[in-house]
C-alpha positions as CSV (number, residue, x, y, z in Angstrom):
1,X,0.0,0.0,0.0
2,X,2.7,2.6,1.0
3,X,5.0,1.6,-2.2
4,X,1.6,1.9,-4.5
5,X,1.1,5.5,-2.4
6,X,4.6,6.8,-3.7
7,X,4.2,5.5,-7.1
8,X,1.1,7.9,-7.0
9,X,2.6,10.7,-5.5
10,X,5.4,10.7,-8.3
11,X,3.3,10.2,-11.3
12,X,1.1,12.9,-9.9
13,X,4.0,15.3,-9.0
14,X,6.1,14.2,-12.0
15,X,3.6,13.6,-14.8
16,X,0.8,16.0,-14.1
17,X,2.6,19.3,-14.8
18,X,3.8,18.1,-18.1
19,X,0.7,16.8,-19.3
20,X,-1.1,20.1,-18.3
21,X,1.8,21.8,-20.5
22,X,1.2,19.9,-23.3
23,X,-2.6,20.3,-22.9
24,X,-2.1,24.1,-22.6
25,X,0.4,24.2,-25.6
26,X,-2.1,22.5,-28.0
27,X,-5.6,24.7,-27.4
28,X,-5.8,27.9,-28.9
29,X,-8.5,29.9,-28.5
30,X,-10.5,26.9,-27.5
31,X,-10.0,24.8,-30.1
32,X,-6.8,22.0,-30.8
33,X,-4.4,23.5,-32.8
34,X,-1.1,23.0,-33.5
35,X,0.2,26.5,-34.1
36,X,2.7,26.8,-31.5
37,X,4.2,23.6,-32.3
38,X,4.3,25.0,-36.2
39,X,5.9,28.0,-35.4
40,X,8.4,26.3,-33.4
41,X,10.0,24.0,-36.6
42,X,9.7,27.3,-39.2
43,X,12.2,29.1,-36.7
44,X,15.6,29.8,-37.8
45,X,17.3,28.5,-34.4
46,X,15.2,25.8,-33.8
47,X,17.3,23.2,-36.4
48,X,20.8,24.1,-34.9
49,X,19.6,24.1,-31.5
50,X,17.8,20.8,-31.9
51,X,21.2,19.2,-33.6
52,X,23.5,21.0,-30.8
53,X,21.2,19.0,-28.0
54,X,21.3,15.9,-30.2
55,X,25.1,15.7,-30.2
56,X,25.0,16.6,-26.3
57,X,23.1,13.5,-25.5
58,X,25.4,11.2,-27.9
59,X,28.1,12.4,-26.1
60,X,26.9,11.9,-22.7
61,X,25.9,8.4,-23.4
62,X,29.0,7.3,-25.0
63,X,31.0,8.8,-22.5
64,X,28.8,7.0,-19.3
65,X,28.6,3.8,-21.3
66,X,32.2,3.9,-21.7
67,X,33.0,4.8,-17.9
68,X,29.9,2.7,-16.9
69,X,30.2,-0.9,-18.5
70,X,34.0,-1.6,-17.4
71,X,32.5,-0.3,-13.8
């Protein structure tokens, strides 16, 4: 019962926010729309940005898998 409780508590704490987020991101003026999200991909620094966070998280998963395996 009190593991069950704190799997609640985290999805509530942890998930919750996000999904209002994405809830609030897609209605526009009260209808679904995917404007924001649009907008977004037709900026100019959105590509480089997104390819600069991509080769972050390459390299901090080949670095930890090479520190981490051997360990």
């Amino acid at each position: 019962m009190v593991l069950w409780a704190g799997v609640a508590f985290i999805v509530i704490a942890g998930v919750a926010p996000i999904a209002v987020m994405v809830v609030d991101s897609v209605i526009e003026n009260g209808q679904v729309s995917f404007g924001y999200y649009r907008e977004l991909v037709n900026a100019a620094r959105f590509w480089p940005l997104l390819g600069n966070s991509v080769q972050l998280a390459l390299a901090v998963t080949v670095v930890c898998a090479v520190v981490g395996v051997p360990t």
